[in-house]
N, CA, C and O of each residue as an XYZ file, in Angstrom:
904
protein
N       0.843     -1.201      0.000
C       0.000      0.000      0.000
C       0.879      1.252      0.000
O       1.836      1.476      0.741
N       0.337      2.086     -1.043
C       1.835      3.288     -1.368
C       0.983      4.309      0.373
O      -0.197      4.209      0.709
N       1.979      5.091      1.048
C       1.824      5.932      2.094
C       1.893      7.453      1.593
O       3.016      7.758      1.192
N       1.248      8.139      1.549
C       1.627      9.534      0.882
C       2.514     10.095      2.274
O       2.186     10.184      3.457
N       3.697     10.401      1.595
C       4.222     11.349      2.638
C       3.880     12.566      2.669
O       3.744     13.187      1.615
N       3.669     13.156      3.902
C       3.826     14.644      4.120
C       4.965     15.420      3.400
O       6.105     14.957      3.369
N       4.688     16.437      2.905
C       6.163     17.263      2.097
C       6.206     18.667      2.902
O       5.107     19.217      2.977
N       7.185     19.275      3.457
C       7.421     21.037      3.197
C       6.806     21.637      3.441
O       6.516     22.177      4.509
N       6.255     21.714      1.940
C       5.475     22.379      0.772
C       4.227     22.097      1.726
O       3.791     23.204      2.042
N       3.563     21.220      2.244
C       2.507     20.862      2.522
C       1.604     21.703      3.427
O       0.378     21.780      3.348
N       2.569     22.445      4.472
C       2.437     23.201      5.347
C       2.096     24.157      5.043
O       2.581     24.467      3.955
N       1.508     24.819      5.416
C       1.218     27.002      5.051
C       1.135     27.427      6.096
O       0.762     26.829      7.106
N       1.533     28.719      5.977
C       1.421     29.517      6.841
C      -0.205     29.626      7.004
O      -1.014     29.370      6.112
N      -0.478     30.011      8.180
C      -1.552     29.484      8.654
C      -2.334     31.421      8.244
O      -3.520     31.190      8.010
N      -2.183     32.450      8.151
C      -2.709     33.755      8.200
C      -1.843     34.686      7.444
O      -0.635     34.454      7.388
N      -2.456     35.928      6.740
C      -1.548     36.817      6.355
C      -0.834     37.614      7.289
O      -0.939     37.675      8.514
N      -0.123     38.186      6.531
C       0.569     39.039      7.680
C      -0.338     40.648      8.244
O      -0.010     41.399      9.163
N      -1.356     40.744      7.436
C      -2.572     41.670      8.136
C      -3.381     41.156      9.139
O      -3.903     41.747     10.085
N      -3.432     39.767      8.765
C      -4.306     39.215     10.358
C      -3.637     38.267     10.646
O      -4.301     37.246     10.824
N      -2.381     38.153     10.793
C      -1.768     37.988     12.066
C      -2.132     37.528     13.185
O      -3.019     38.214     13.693
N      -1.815     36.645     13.785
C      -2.428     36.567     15.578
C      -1.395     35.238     16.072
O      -0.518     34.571     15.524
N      -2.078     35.281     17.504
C      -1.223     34.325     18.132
C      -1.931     33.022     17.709
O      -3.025     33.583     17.646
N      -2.203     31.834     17.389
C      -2.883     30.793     17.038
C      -1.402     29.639     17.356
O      -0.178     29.694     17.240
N      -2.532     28.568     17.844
C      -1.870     26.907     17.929
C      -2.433     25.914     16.948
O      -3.595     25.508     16.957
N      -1.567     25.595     16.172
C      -2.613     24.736     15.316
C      -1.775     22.832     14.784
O      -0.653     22.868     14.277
N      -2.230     21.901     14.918
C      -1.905     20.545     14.896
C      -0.416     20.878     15.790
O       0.485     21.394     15.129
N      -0.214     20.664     16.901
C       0.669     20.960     17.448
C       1.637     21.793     17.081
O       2.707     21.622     17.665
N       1.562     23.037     15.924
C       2.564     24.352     16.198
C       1.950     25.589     17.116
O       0.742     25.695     17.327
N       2.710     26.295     17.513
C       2.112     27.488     18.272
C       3.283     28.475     17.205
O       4.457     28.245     16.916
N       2.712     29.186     16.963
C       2.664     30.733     15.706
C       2.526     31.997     16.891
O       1.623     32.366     17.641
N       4.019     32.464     16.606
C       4.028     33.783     17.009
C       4.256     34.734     15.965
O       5.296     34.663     15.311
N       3.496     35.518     15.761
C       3.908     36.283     14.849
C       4.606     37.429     15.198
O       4.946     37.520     16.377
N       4.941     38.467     14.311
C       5.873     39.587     15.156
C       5.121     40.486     14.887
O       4.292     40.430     13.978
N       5.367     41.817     15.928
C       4.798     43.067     15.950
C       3.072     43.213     16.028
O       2.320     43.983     15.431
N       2.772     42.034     17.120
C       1.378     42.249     17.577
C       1.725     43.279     18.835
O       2.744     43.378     19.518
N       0.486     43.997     18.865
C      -0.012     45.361     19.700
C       0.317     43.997     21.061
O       0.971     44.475     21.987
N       0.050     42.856     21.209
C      -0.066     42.180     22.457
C      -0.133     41.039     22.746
O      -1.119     40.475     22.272
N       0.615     40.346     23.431
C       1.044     39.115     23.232
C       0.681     38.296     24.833
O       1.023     37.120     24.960
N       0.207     38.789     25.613
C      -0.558     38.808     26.539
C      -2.046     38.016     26.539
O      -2.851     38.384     25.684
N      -2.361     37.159     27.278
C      -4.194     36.503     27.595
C      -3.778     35.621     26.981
O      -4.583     34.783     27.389
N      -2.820     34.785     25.932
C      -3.679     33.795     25.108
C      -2.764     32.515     25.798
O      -1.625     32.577     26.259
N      -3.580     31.465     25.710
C      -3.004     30.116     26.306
C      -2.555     29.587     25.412
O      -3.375     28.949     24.752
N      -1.321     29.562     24.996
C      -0.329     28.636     23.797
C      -0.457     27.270     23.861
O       0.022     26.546     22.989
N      -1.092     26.824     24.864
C      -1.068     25.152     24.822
C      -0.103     24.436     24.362
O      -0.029     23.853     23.280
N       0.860     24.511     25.465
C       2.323     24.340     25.685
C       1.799     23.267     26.485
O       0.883     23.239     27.307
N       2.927     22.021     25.875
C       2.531     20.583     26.954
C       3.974     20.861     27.834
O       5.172     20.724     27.586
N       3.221     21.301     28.927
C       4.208     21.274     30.157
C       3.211     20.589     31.305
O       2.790     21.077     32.353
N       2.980     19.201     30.678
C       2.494     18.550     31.860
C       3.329     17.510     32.940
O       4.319     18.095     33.380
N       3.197     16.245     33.431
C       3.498     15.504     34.014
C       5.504     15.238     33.263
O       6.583     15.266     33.855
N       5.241     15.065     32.154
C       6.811     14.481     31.314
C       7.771     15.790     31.683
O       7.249     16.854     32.014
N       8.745     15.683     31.626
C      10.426     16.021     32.171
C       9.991     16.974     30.692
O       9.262     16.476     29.834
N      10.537     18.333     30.568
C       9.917     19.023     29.265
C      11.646     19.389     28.294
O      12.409     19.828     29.155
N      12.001     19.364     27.627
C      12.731     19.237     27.035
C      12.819     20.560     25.765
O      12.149     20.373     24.749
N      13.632     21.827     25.870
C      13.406     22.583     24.622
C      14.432     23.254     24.078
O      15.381     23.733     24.699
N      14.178     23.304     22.499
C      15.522     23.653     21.955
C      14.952     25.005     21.009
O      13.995     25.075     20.237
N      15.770     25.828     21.341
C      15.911     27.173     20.525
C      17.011     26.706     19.376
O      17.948     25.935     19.582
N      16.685     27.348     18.117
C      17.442     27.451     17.009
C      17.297     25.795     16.036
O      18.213     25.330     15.357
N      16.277     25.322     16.172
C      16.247     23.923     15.592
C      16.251     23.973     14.267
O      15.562     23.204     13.597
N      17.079     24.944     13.712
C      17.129     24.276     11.810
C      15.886     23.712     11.218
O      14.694     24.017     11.182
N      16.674     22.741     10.757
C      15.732     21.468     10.151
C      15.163     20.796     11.045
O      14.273     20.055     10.625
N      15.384     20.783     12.303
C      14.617     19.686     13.161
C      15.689     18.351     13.328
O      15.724     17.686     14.364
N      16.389     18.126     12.363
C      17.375     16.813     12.512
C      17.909     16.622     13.794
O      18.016     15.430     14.081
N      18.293     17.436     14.691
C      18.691     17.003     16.343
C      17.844     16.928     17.193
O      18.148     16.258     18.180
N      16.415     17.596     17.159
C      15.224     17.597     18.107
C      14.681     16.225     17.722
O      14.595     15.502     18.715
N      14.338     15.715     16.733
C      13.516     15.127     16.167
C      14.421     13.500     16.587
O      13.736     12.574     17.021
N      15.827     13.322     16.420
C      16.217     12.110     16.998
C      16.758     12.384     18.011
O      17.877     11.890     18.149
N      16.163     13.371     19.272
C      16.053     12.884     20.388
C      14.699     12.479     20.931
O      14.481     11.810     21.941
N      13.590     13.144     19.851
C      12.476     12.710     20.679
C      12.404     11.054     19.990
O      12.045     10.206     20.807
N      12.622     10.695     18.988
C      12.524      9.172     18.971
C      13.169      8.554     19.901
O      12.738      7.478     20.315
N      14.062      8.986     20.292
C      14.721      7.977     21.043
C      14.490      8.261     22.846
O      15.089      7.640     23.724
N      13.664      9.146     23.026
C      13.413      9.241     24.307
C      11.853      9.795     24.274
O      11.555     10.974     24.080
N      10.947      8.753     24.494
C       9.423      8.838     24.155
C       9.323      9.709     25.648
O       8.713     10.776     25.717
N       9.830      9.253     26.504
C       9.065      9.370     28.116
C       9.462     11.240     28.422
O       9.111     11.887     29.408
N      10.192     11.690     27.355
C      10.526     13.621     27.472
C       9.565     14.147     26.839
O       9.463     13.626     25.728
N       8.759     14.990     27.039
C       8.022     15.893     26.007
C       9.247     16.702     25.493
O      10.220     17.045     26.165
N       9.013     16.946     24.155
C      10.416     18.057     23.517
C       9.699     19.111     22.822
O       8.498     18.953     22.605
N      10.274     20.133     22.460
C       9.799     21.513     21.976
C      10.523     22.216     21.335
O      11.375     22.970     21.806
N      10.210     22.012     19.917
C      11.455     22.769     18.812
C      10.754     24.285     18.751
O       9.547     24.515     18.823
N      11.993     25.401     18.578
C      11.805     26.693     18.670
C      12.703     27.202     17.240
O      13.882     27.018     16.938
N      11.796     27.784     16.659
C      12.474     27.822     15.365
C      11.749     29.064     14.548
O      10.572     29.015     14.193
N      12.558     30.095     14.324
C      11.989     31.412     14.001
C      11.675     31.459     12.515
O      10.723     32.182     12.222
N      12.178     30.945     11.703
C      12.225     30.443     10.249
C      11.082     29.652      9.868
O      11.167     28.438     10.051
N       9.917     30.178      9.317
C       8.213     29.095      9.123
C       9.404     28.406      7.619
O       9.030     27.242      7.465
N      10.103     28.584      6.999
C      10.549     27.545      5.908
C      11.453     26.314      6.797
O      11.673     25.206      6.307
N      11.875     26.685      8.039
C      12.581     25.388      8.642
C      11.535     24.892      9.591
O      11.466     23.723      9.971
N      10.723     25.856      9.950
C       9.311     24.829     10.417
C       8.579     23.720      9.921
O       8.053     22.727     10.424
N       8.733     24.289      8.537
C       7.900     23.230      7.369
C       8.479     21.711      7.519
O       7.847     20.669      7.696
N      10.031     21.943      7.377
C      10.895     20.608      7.591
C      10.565     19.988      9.127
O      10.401     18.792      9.366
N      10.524     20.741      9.802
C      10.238     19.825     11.344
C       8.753     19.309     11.475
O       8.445     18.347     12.178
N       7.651     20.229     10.542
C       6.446     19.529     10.983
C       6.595     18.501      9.966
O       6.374     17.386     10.439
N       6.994     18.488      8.322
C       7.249     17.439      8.077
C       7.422     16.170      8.819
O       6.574     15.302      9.023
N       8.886     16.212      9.256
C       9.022     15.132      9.691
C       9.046     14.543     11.183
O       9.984     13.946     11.711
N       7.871     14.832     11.707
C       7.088     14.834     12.786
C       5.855     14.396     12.189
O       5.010     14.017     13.000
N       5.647     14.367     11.380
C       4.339     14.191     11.136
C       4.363     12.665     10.571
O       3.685     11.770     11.078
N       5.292     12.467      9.377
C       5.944     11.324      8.685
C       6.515     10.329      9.631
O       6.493      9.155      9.261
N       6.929     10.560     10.580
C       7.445      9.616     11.701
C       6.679      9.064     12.705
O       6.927      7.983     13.240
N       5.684      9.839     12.991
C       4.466      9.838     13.642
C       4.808      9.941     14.984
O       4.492      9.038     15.759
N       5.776     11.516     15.583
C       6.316     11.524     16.566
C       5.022     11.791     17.575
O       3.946     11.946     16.997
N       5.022     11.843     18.666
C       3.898     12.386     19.186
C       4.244     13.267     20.435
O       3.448     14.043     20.963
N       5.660     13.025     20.879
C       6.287     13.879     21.995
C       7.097     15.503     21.507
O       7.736     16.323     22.166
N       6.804     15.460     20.447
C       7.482     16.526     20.101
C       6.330     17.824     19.413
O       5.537     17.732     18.476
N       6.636     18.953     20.290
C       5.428     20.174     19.918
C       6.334     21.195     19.283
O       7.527     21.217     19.586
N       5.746     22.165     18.289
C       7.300     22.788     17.799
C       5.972     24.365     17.704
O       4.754     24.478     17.562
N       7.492     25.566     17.938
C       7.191     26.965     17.993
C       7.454     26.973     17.224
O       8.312     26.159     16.883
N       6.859     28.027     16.195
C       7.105     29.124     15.256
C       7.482     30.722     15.403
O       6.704     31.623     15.086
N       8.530     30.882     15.827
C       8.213     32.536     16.477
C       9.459     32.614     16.995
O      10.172     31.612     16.946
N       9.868     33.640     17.494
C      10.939     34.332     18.600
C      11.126     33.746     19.736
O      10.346     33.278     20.565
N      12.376     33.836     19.671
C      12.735     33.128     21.375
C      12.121     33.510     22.567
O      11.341     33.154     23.451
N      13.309     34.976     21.912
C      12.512     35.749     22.840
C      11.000     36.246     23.704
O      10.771     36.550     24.875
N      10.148     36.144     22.451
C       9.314     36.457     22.875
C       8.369     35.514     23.774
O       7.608     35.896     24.662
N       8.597     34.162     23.328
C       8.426     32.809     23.778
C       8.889     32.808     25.539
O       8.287     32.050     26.299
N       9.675     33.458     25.911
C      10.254     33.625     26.706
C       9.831     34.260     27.660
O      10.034     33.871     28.811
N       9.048     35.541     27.339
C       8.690     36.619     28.157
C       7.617     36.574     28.275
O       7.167     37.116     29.285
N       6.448     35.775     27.118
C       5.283     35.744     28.123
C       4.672     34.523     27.516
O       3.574     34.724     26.997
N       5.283     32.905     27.447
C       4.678     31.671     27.354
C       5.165     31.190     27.982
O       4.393     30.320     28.386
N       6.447     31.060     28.660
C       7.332     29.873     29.080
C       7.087     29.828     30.881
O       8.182     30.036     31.405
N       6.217     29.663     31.720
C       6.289     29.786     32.883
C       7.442     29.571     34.387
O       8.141     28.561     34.474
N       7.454     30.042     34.846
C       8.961     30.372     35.604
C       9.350     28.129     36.221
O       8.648     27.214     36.652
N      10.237     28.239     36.002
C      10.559     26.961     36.488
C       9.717     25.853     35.816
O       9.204     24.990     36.529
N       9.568     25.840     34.604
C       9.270     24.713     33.892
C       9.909     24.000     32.880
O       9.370     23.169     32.149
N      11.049     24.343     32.861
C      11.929     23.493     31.753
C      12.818     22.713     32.576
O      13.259     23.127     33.648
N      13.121     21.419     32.009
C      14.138     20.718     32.272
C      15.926     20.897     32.072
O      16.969     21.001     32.717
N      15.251     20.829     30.346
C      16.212     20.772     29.880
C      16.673     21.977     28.357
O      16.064     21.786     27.304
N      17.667     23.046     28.420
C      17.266     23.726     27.746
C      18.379     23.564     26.476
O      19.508     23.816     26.897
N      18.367     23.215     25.050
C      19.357     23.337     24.305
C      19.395     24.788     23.158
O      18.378     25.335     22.731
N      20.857     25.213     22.817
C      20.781     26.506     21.861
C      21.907     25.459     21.201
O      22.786     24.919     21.873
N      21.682     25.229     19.456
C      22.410     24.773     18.730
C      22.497     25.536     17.697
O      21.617     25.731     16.860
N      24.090     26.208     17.750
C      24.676     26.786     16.877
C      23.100     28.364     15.888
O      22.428     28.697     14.912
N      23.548     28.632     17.346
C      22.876     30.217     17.088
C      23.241     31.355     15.942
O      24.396     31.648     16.251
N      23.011     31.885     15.180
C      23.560     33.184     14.469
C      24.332     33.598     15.994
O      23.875     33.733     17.129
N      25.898     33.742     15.350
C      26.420     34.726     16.253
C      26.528     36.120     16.298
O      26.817     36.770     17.302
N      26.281     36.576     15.150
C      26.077     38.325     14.473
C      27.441     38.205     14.975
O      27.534     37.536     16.003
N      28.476     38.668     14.523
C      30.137     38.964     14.203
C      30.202     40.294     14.371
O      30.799     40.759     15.342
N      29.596     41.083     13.449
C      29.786     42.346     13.587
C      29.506     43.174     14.750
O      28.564     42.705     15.389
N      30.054     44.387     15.322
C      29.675     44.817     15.988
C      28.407     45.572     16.403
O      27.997     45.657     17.561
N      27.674     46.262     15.007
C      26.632     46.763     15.256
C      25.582     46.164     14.926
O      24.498     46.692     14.679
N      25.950     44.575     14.895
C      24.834     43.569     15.272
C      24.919     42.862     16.821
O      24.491     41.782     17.226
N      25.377     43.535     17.242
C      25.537     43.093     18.662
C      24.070     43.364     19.700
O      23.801     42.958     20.830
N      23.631     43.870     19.136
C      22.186     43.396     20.048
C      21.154     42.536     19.310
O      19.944     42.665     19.496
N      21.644     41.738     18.545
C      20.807     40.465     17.847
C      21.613     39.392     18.440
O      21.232     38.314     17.984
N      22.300     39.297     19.037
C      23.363     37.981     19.621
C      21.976     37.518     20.890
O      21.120     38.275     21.347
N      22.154     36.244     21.145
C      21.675     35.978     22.284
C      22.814     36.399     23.645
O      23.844     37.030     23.404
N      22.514     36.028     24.814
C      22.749     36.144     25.812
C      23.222     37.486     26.928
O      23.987     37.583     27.888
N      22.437     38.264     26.302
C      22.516     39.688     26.622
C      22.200     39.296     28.182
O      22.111     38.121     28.539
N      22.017     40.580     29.214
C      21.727     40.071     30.027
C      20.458     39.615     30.944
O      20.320     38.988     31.994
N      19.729     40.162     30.139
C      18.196     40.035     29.738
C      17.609     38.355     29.431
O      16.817     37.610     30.009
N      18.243     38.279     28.528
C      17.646     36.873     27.950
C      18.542     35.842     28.951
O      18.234     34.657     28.824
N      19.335     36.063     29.679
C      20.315     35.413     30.718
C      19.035     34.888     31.557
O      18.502     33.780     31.511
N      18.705     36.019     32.334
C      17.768     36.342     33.112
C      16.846     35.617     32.989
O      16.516     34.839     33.884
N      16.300     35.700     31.988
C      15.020     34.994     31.342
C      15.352     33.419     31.477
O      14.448     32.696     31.895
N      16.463     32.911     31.182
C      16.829     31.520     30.711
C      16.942     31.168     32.490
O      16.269     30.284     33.018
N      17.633     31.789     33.018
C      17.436     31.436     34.606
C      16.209     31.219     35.521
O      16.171     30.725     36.648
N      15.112     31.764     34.670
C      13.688     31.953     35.447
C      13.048     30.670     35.020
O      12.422     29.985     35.830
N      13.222     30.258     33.502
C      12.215     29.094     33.204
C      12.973     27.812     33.162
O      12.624     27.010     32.296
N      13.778     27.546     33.813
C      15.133     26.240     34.066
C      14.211     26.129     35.611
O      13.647     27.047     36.206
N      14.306     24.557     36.014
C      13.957     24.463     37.017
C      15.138     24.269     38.254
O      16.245     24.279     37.715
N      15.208     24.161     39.176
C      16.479     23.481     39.925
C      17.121     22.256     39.297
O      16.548     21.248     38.885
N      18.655     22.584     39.305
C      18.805     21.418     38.413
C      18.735     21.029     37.336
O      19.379     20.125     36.805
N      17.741     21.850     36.816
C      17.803     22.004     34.948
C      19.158     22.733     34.560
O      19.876     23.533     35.160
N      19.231     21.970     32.981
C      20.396     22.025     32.410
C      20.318     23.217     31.143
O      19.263     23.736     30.778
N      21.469     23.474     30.656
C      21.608     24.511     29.784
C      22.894     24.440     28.838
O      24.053     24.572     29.230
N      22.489     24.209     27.531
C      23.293     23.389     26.679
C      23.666     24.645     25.432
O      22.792     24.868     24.595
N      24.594     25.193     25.386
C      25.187     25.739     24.222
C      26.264     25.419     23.395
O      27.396     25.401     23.879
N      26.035     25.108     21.955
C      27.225     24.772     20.899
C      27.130     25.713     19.835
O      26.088     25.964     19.231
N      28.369     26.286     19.594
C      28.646     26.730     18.627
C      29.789     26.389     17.919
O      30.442     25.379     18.178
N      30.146     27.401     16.787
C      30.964     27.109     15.837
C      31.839     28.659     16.028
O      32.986     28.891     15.646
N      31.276     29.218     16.450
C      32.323     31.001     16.403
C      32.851     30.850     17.968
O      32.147     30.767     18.975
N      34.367     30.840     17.869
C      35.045     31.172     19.085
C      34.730     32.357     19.762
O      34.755     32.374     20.993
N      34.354     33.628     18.924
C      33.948     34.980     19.325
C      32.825     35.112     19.998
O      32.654     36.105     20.705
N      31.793     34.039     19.876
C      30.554     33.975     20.441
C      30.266     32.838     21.759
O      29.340     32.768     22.568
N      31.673     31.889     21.537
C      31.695     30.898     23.066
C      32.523     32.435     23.796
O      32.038     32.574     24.918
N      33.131     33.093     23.632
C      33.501     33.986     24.523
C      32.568     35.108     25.279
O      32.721     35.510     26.433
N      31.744     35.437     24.504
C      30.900     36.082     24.965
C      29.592     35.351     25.949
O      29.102     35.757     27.002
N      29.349     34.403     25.317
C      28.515     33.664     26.893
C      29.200     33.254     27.499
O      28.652     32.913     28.547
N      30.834     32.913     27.487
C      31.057     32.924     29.023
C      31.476     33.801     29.693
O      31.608     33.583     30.898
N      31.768     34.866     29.243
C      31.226     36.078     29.577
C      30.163     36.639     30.492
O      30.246     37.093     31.633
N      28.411     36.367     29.088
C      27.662     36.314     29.557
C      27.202     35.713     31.328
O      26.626     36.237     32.281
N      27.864     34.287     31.049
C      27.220     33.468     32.307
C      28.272     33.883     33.287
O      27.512     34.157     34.216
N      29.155     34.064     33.633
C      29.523     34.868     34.709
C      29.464     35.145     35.542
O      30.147     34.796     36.505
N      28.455     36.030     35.485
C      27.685     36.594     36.732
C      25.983     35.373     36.838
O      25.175     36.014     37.511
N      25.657     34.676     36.621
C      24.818     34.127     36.575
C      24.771     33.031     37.513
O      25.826     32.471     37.813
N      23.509     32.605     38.087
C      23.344     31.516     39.156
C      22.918     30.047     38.234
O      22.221     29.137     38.682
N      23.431     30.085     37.081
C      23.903     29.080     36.538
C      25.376     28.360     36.104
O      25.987     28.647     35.075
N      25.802     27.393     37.077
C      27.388     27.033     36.963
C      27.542     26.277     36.145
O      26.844     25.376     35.679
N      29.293     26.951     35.785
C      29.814     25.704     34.338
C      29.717     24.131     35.084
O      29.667     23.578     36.182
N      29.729     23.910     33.826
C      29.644     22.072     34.160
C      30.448     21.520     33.375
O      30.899     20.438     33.752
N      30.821     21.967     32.269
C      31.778     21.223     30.947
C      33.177     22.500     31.001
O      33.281     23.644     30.559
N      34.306     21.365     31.964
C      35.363     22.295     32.111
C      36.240     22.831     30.381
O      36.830     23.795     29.894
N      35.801     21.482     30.029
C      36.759     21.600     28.250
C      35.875     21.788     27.108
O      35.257     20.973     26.423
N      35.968     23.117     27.066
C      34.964     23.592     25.963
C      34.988     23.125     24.517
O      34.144     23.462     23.686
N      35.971     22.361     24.292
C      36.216     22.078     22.555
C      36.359     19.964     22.947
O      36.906     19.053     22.325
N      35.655     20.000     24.084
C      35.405     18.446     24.184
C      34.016     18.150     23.982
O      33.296     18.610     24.868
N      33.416     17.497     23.046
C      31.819     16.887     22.754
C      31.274     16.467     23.958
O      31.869     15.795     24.800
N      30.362     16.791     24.014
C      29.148     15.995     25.356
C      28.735     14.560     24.925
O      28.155     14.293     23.872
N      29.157     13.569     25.996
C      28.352     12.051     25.364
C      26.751     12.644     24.998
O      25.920     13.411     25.483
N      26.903     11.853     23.952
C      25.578     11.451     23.373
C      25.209     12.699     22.850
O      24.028     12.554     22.531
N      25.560     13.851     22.582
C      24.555     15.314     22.274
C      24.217     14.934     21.296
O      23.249     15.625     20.980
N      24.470     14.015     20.344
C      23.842     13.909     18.904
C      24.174     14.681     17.870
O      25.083     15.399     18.287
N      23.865     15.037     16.330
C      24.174     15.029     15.505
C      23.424     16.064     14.560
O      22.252     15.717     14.411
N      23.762     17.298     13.838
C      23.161     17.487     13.384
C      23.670     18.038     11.835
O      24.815     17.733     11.500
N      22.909     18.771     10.979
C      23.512     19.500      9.819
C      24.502     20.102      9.968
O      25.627     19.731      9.632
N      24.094     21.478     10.687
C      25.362     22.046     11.211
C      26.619     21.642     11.388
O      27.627     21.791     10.697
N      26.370     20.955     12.709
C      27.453     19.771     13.312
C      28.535     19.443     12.311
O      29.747     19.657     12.320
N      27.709     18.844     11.425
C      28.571     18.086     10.603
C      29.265     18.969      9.505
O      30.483     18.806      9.424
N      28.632     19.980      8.548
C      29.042     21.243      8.165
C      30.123     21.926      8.695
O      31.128     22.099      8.006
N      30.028     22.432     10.094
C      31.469     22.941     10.027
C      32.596     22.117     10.230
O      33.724     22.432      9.852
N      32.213     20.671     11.040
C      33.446     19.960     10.937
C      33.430     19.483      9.655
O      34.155     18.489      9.609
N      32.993     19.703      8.708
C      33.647     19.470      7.202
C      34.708     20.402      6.937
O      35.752     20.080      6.370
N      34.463     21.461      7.312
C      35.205     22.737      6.975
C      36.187     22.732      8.039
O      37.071     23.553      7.793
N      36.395     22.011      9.315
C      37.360     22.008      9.953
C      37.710     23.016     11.223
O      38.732     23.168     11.891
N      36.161     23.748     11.261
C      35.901     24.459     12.519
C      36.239     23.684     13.593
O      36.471     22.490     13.784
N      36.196     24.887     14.373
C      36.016     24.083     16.279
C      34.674     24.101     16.436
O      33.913     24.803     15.771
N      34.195     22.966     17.739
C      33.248     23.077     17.637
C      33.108     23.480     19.371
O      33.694     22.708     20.130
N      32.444     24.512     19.917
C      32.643     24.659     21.569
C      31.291     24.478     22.412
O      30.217     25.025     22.160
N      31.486     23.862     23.150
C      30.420     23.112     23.928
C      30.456     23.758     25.290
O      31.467     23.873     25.983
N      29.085     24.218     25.637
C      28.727     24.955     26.981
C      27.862     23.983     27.480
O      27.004     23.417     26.803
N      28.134     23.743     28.938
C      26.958     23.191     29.657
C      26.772     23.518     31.072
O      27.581     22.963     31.816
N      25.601     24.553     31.828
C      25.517     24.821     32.764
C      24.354     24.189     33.332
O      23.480     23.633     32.667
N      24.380     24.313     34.797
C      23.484     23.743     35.599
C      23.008     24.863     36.354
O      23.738     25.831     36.564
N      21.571     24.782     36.868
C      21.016     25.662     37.622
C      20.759     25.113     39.218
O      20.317     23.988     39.452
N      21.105     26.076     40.245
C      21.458     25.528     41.410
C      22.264     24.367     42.057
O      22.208     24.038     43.242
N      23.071     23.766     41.018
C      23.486     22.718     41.052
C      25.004     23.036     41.057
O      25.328     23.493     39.961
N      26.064     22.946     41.940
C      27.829     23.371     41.722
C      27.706     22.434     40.969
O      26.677     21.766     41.077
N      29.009     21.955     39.651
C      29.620     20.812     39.480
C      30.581     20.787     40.118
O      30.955     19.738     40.642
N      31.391     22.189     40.276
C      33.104     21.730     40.097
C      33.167     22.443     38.371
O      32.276     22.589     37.535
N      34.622     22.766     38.350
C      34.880     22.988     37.475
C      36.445     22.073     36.956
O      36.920     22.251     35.834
């Protein structure tokens, strides 16, 4: 029996950009930008009973997507500002027939400041972020001290906080960033891989090209040791 796969293409954007709104629809939640208010609406975010699991910057979905196969008992939550790399994750979420995995459409940020409730994440991953290089893109970088802040409020005790990149200029600046933060290093050797972090486009992209690759991992309320 032939299976029609889901494609991409299949997906639409769900509204124009004149009517706009916040909407959840087959498990995406759609933020759009430059609403008057982002306030009252219930995103129907599964932050129930399961350990919650979420990743900012998910590309294609290729690293969210084989962790939620392989760990049914996590709810996971791809965050992905790009509706053309959305298309690829509801794709193949849909084709796989994942059922633990809910994916954003929208800003981190904004996701941040008024959906994500204080102390409800487990586990938080940022894979290979735009680092903006230039200087007078320096307030498009993450980890200002704002979004620090923010990442400290919705980590629970003990929740983890996972950053990889590929720009040495930008592992310097979050550790920087974290610093002053009541989240401690945990990964003393920054250019050593984390067991198991998995695999993704990226990943593999710049080590084609022969980048470094630098690995952050902090804990909240938790010393390791360094």
């Amino acid at each position: 029996m032939m299976v029609n796969l889901m494609k991409p293409k299949d997906l639409n954007y769900p509204f124009s950009f004149e009517n706009r709104q916040l909407l959840t629809r087959d498990f995406v939640f759609y933020i759009p930008p430059y609403l008057d208010c982002y306030s009252g609406y219930d995103a129907q975010l599964p932050l129930g009973s399961k350990p919650v699991f979420v990743e900012f910057c998910s590309g294609n979905g290729e690293w969210i997507i084989d962790k939620a196969l392989k760990n049914p008992e996590i709810q996971f939550i791809a965050v992905e500002k790009m509706f053309l790399r959305v298309k690829k994750i509801f794709s193949k979420r849909e084709n796989l027939e994942i059922r633990n995995l809910f994916i954003v459409c929208g800003d981190i940020n904004l996701l941040l400041e008024h959906f994500l409730p204080k102390e409800c994440v487990d586990t938080l991953a940022i894979n290979f972020p735009d680092p903006w290089p230039k200087e007078r893109h320096i307030k498009h970088r993450l980890f200002h001290k704002n979004f620090v802040e923010k990442v400290e409020g919705v980590l629970k005790e003990g929740g983890d906080l996972f950053l990889v990149t590929d720009d040495n200029g930008f592992s310097e600046w979050v550790k920087n960033a974290m610093n002053s933060s009541i989240l401690s290093s945990h990964k003393p050797d920054l250019l050593e891989p984390i067991d198991s972090y998995g695999s993704s486009f990226f990943l593999r992209l710049w080590e084609s090209k022969g980048k470094e690759i630098f690995y952050h991992h902090y804990k909240k309320g938790v010393y390791a040791g360094r």
